[in-house]
N, C-alpha and C positions, 0 to 999 in steps of 0.2 A: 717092162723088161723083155729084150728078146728070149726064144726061147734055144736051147742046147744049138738045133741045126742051125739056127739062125745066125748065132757064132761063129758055126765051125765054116759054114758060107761068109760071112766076113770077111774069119781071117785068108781063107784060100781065094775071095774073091782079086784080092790085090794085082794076082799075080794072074788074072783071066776078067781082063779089061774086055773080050768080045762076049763072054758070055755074060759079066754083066748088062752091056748092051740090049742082048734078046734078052736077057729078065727083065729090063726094063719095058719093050717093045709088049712080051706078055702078060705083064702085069697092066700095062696102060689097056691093051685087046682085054682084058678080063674086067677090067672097069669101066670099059666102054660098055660091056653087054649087061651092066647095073641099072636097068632103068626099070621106074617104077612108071603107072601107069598116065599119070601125066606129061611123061617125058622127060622128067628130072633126073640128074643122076644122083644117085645117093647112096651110101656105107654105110653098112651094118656094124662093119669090123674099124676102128683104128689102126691102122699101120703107126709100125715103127713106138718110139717110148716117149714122143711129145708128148706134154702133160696137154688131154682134153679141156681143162682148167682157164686155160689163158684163150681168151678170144682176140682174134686180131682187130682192130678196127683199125686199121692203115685207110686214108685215104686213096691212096693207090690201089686198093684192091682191084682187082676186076673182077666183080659177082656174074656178073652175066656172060665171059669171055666164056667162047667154046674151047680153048685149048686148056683152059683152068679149070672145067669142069671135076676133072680127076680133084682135086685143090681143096673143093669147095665140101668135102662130104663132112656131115656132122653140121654143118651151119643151121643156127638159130637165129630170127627175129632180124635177118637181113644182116649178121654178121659172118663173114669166113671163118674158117677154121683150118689151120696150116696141116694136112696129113702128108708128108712125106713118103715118096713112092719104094716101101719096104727098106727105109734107112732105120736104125737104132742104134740104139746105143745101150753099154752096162749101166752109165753114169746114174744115182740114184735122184729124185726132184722131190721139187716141192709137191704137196696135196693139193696149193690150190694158190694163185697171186696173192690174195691176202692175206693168208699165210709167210709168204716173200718179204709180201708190205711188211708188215707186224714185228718180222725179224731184222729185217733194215732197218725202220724205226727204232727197234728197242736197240740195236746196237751201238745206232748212230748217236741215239738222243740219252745219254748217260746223266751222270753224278754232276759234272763240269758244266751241264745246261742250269742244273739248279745253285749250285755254292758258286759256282765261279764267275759264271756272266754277271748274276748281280754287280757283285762286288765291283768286277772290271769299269761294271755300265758308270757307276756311282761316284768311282775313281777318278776315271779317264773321261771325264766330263759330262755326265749326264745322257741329255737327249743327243749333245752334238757326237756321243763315241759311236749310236745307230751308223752315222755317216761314215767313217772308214770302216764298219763293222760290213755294211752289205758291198759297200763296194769289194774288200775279202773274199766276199762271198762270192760275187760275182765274177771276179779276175783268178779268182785261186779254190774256194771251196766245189763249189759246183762242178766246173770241168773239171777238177780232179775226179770226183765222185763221178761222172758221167765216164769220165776216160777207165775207171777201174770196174766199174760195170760191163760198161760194152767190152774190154777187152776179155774179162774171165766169162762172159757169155758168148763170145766167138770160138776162142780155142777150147772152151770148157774143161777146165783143171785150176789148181791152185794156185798160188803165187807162184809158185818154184818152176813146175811146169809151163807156165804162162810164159814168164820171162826167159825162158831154158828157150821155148819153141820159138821169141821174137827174133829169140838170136841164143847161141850157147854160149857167147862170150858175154851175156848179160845173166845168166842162170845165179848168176849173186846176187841180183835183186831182190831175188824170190826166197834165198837164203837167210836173208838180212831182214829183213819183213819176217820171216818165222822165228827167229834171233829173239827181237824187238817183242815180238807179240809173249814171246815162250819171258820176256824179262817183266813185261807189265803185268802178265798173269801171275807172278809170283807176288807183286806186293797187292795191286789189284782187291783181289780178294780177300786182302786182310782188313781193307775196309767193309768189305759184307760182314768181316766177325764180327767190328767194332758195333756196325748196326745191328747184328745177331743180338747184340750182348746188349746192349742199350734198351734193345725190344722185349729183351726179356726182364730186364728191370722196371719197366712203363709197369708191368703187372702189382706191384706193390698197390696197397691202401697209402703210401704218401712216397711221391716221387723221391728218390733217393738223393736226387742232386737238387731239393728244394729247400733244403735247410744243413749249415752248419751243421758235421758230426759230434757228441761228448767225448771231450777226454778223459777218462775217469783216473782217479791214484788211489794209493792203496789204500787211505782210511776212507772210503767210500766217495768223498768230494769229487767233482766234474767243474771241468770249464769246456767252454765252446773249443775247439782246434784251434789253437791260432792260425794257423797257415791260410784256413778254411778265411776266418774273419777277415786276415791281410789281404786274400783275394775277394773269392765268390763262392758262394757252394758248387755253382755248375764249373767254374775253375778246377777245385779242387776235387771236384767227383772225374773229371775226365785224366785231369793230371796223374791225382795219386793214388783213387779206385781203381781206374779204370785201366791207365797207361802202366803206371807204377813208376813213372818215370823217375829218372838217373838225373844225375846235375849235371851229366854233359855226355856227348857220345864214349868218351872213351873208357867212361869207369858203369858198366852195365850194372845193374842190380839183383836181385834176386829173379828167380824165371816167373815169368808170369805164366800160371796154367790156367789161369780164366779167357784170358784172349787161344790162351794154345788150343782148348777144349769147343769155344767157337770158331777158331780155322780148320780143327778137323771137322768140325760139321758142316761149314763152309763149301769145305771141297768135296764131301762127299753130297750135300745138294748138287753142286755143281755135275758131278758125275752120273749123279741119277737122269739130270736134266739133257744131258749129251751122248746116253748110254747106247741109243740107237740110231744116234746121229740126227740129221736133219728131221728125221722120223720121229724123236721123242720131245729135239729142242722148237721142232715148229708146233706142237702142241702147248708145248709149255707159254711159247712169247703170247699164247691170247691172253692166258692173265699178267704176265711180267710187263707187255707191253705196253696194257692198255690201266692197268691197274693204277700207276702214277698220276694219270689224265684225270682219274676220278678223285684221287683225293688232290691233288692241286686244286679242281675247281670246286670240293669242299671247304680246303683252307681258302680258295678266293672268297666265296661267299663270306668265311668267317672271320676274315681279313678286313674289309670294305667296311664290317659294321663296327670295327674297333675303333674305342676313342687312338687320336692320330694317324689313322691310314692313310688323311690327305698329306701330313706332313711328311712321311714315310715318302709316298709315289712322288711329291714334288720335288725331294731330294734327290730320288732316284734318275727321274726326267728333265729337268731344270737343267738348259743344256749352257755351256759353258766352252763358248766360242774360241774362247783363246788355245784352247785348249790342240784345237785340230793344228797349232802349228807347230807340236812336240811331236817329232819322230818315236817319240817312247808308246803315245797312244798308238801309231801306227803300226806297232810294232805287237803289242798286245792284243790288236783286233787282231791282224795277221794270224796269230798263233794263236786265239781263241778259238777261230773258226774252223782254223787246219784239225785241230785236236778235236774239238767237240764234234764233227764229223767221225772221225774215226776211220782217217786217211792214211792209207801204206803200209797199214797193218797186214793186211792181205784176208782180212773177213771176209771187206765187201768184195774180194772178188773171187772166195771160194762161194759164198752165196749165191753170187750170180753165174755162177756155173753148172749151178742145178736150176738154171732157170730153161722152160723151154728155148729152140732158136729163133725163135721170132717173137720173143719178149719184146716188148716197146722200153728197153734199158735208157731212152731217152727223155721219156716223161717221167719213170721210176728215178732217176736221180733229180729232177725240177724238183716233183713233188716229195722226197723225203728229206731233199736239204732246206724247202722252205719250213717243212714242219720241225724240221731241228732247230732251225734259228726263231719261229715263232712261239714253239716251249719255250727257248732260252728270255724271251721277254716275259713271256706269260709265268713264266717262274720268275721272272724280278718282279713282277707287279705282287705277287702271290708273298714272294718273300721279303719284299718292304715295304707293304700294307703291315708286317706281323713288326717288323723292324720297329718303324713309326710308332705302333702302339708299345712296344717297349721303349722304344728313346722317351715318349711321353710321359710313360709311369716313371723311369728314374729322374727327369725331368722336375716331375711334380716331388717325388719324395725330397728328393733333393733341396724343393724350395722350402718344404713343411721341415725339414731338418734347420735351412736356415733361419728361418721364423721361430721357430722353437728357442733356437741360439739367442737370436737380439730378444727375443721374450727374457729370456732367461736373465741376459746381461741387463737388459731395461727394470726388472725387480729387485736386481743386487745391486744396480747404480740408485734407485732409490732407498734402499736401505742404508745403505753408505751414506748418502747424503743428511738421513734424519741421525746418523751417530755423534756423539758429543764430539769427534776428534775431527776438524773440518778437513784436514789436512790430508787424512784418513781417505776420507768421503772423496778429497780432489782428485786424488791416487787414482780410485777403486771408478771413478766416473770414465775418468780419462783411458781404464785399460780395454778397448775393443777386444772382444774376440774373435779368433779366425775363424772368417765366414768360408759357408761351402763355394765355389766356382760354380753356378746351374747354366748351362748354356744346351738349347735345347740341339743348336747346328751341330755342338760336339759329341754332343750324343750320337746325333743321327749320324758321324762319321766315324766313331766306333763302330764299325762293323770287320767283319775280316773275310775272306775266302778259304773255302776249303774243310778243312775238319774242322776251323774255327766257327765259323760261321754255323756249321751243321751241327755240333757238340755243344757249342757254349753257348752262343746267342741266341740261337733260334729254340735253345732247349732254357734258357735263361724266359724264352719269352713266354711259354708254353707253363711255365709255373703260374704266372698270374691269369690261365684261362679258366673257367669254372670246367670242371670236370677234365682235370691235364690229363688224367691217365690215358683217357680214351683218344685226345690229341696226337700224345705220343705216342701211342702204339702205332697209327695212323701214319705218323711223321716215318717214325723210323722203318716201318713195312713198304713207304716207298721207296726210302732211299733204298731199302733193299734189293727190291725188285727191279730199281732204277741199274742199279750195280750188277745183278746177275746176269739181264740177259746182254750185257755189254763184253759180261766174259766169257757169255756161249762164243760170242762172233771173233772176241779173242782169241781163244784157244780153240776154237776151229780155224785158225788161219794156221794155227800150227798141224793139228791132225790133219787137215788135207794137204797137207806138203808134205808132210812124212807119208803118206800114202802117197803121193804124186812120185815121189821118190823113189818109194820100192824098198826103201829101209830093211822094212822085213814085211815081205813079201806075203810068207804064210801067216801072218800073225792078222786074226780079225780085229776092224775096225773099235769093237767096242773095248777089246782087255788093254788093246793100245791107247785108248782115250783116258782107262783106266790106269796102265801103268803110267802116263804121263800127269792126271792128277796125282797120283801116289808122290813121284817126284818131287814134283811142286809143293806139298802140303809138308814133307820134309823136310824144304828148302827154304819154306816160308815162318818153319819157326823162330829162323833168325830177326823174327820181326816179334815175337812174342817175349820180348825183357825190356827191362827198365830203359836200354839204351835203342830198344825198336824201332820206336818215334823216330829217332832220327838218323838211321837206318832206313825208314822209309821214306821221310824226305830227301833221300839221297837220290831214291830209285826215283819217285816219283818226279824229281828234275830234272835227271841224266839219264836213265835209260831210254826213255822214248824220245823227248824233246829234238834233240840235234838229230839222231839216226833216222828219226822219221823224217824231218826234213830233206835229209840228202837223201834219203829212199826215193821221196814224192818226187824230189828235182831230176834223179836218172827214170824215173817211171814216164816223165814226159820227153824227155831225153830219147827214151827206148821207140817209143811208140811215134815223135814225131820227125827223127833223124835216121834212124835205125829199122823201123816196123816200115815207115813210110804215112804221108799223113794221107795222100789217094787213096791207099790200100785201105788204112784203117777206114776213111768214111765210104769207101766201097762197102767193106762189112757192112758198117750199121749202116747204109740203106739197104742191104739185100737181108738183115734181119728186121727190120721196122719198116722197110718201105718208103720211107723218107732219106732224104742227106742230110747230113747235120750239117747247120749254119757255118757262116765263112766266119762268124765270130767264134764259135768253138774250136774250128782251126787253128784260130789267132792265138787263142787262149793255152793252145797247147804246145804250139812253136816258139810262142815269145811270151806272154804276157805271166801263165801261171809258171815256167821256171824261173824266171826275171824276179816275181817275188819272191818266191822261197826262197835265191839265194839273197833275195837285199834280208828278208828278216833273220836267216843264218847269220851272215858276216855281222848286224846289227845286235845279235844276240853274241856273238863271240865278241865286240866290240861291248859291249855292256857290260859285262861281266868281268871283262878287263878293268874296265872304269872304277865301277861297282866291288867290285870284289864279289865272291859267293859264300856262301854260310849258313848256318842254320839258326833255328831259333830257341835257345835249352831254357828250361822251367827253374828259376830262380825261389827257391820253397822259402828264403827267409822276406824275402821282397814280395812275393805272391805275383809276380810278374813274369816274362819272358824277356831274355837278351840273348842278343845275337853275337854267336861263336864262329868263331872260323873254320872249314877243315882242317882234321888232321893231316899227317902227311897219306896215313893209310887210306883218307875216305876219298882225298885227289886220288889218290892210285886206282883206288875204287870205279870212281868216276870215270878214269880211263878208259880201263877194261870195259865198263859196259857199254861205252860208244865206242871204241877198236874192235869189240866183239862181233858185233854188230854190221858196221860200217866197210870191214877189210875184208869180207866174203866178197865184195864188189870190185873189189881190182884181183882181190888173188886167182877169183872164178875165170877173168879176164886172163891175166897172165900165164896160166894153168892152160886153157886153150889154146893161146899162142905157142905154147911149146907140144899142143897135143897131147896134155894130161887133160883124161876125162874125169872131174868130179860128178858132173850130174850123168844121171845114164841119159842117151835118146831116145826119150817113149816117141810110141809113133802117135801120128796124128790123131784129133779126137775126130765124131763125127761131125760133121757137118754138111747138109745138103743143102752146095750152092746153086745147083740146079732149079733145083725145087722151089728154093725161094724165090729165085730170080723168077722163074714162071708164075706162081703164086701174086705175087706182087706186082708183074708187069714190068721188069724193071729192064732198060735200053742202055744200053753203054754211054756213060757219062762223058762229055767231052769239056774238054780241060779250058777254064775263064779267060782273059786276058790278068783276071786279078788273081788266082791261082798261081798263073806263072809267075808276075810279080811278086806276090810276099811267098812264095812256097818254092820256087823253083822247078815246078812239076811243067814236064815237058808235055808235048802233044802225043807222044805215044805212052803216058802215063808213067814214065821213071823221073823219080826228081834228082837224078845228076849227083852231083858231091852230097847236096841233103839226105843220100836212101844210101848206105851201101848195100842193101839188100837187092840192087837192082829194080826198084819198082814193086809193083804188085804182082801177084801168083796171075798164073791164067786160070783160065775157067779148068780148064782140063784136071791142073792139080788139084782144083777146088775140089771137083765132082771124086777126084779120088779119095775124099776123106769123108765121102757117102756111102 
């Protein structure tokens, strides 16, 4: 952190452009006469509020350059180290990159890596759904995450601010993105209850959803629940223990204060974990983040040695060729990977805003979206190893019930047969009983995604392991931890935009983090009654689904029509030293908005088709059938994508007529100077294939493509040093 003077020269410096010149000039004289007795120059002190943490290793560097010597103070072991010539900033950082790592990771790599990819993998054809899954990744997940990176690590602020600075008539992006995030946070963490409350039932001497409950009446007699027998115990422990659920949304039930009593506890973890900001929640993601890794590859282990795990993983992988020619599969990678990323939310790019400037934001987005999509296998392998060995046991009971059966009918056709009455005996020979259906493939295709999957089945399968208790607690502490640090990075994309804003001004960072859990944890008991469930499938299809989409599609929009795409890949090479490939370009001009709008218009096309509905708990059938909305939950549905979505033309419109919604912060720091000498870096001169896909002229404006006019000069740059 600067200190008091170091401000009050900031802010007056703006307006005494020659005197900062001679500070520069004497700061450079004062670091020339640092030599130690080898010759070397070297710093005692770190200038400026770069975190010492992040080591450059740009191949560009120049270690040995005499005009970089200033550059080079602090280097270890033949690496640079970026010090800035007396630039800083307020903005608070991380402790340390791994730290950064840990909380990208845990945000990116959620609930959706483990319940839902399976499912999808299993669905949409096996091994062959890998195939449009990475290519997703490659044309849409990736450069997105790379483009939200680099941009909140250049302007260093929130979503709001970010997109306010690309342009003012874009500051609804940043709006909509806190909208979205402030709408998932609310039902969000009412799956940590769910898991709260699950966790604390694994505690019992016998799992609670391992056996049919007694009905008792009043002369003492009991029978099993029926409801329970009609279904499954783990059915009816989620359904009517746990949910309480309603026969359909519009007739709610009694309140449920066991889920209410696990959301308040919910959001005040959460609050605890956020209370000092990046300061308390990057301490937290060492155990939330890494904690899931450990018990996955305990359930791997304990997976692989179950009878069926090869049947499980063959179903899972066993690819199914036909499959790649349904635009539906294509459509489900698509939005697999857009989501399970945790793209346009505006986390990832309040995160990377408290990253040093000369973060390598380009190798951080490679490697944390491979590690999101290699959990999301590594968790199918994990979670249909466990599959297998339960399709197997019902499998097997199955066949011992039908064996049982002809046993049965084979003793009473012989009895019949030795009776005096033949007639009788013909009757009683000829009546088959109905046998069970045992098919082990339909087994292994009951599975389901989502709360299903994680409530019933996998808690169905954890009953026949020796020692469930300990499994479960296990299970359900992951998905826990899997869930919370997803809603650190969630609802920091909203505190740092009401901060970015200025909202309220005097109000510290932590009562405001506080008073907006408060909010939420109010808001969220509309999800604690009978008719909750489906209530939160409401949220969880509509709120973020479509808005984030059109978020992602003007985020690329902003930055590669509007910001300009020169300008942008000027930044990240004067922050990493490198240029980003002419395919990252591509990806942000044409190739990743092109998808997001085919999988939009294919998801408003399906659902057309399809219709949309939910799925209500049938208690005398012990099943689930699909309901249609009401007129109020369409309504519903509206609002949360209009809510959303209309801060992007009205922010637009609003400046055309010169209403200011967002204020104009002024610029953040950045020293484009510094880097550019630091790195070495020569003014880029424009391809022949640049100007062909991009439009970018030879004095670096790309014409109709920018209306920004091109990129800043170096002069503006250097004024936000």
């Amino acid at each position: 952190m600067a200190n008091t003077a170091h401000l009050v020269r900031r802010q007056s410096s703006r307006d005494l452009n020659p005197q900062r010149s001679l500070d520069r000039l004497e700061m450079k004289e004062m670091r020339g006469r640092l030599v130690v007795e080898n010759g070397s120059t070297s710093l005692s002190y770190n200038y400026g509020a770069t975190n010492a943490a992040f080591d450059d290793t740009s191949p560009n560097t120049k270690i040995g350059k005499v005009t970089s010597a200033s550059k080079l103070a602090g280097s270890t072991e033949g690496k640079a180290m970026f010090q800035p010539e007396g630039g800083g900033e307020e903005r608070e950082s991380w402790d340390s990159k791994l730290t950064f790592l840990l909380a990208t990771i845990g945000y990116a790599v959620g609930l959706g890596n483990v319940w839902r990819f399976p499912y999808l993998a299993q669905k949409n054809g096996g091994g062959a759904f890998l195939i449009p899954y990475f290519i997703m990744l490659c044309i849409e997940g990736i450069p997105i995450f790379y483009l939200e990176l680099a941009i909140g690590q250049r302007l260093r602020k929130g979503a709001i601010g970010v997109w306010n600075q690309v342009s003012p008539r874009l500051g609804g992006i940043g709006i909509a993105s806190a909208v979205v995030s402030f709408n998932v946070a609310l039902y969000y963490n009412t799956i940590i209850a769910w898991c709260l409350f699950y966790f604390v039932q694994s505690f019992q001497s016998q799992l609670p959803w391992a056996e049919c409950p007694q009905k008792y009446f009043g002369n003492g007699s009991y029978i099993l629940e029926p409801e329970c027998v009609t279904s499954t115990p783990t059915q009816y422990f989620w359904y009517r223990t746990t949910l309480m659920v309603s026969e359909d949304i519009n007739s709610p039930t009694s309140f449920n204060w066991k889920i209410a009593v696990a959301l308040v506890i919910a959001w005040i973890l959460v609050y605890m974990c956020m209370i000092k900001g990046i300061a308390s929640s990057g301490k937290v993601v060492y155990v939330t983040a890494t904690f899931p890794y450990i018990v996955l590859i305990i359930f791997f282990f304990r997976g692989i040695t179950l009878r069926g795990c090869t049947d499980g993983l063959r179903h899972l992988f066993t690819p199914k060729w036909h499959t790649l020619s349904d635009p539906v599969v294509w459509l489900e990678a698509g939005t697999q990977i857009f989501f399970s990323l945790g793209l346009a939310f505006g986390g990832l790019i309040a995160f990377s805003s408290y990253n040093p400037v000369n973060n390598n934001c380009s190798r951080d987005a490679i490697m944390v979206s491979l590690t999101n999509c290699f959990t999301s296998m590594f968790a199918g392998i994990v979670v249909f190893s466990v599959i297998g060995f339960k399709a197997t046991m019902s499998y097997e009971r199955c066949l011992d019930l039908r064996n049982a059966t002809l046993a049965a009918w084979e003793a009473a056709s012989t009895t019949a047969i030795s009776a005096v009455n033949p007639l009788t005996s013909t009757a009683m020979s000829n009546a088959m009983p109905e046998l069970p259906e045992c098919d082990l493939q339909k087994e292994l295709d009951n599975s389901a995604a989502g709360t299903g999957l994680a409530f019933i089945i996998f808690t169905e399968a954890i009953n026949q392991f020796p020692g469930a208790q300990f499994w479960s607690v296990l299970f359900f502490l992951m998905l826990f931890t899997l869930g919370i640090d997803s809603q650190f990075g969630t609802l920091e994309g909203v505190v740092t935009s009401i901060v970015d804003m200025k909202l309220f001004p005097n109000l510290r960072k932590e009562v405001l983090t506080g008073v907006l859990c408060l909010i939420c944890c109010v808001i969220s008991m509309s999800f604690a009654h009978g008719a909750g469930s489906y209530v939160f499938v409401l949220f969880d299809n509509f709120s973020g689904n479509f808005p984030l989409l059109i978020i992602a599609f003007f985020e690329c929009i902003a930055v590669a029509y509007v910001y300009g795409l020169k300008r942008f890949a000027d930044d990240i090479e004067l922050m990493t030293g490198s240029r980003p490939h002419l395919y990252w370009l591509i990806c942000w001009k044409y190739l990743s908005p092109l998808a997001m709008l085919c999988i939009l218009v294919a998801s408003f096309v399906q659902i057309a088709m399809d219709g949309s509905g939910y799925q209500a708990w049938v208690a005398d059938k012990g099943v689930t059938e699909r309901h249609e909305w009401p007129v109020w939950g369409l309504v519903l549905i509206a609002v949360l994508i209009l809510v959303s979505v209309l801060w992007i033309p009205l922010v637009c419109v609003c400046r055309m007529f010169g209403v200011q919604v967002i204020e104009d912060s002024e610029k953040a720091w950045f020293p484009a100077s510094d880097l550019r000498e630091f790195h070495g870096i020569v003014p880029h001169e424009v391809t022949t294939a640049e100007t062909l896909l991009f439009c970018i002229r030879e004095d670096g404006s790309e014409g109709l493509c920018c209306p920004t006019g091109g990129p800043a000069s170096s002069d503006e740059e250097d004024d936000d040093a």
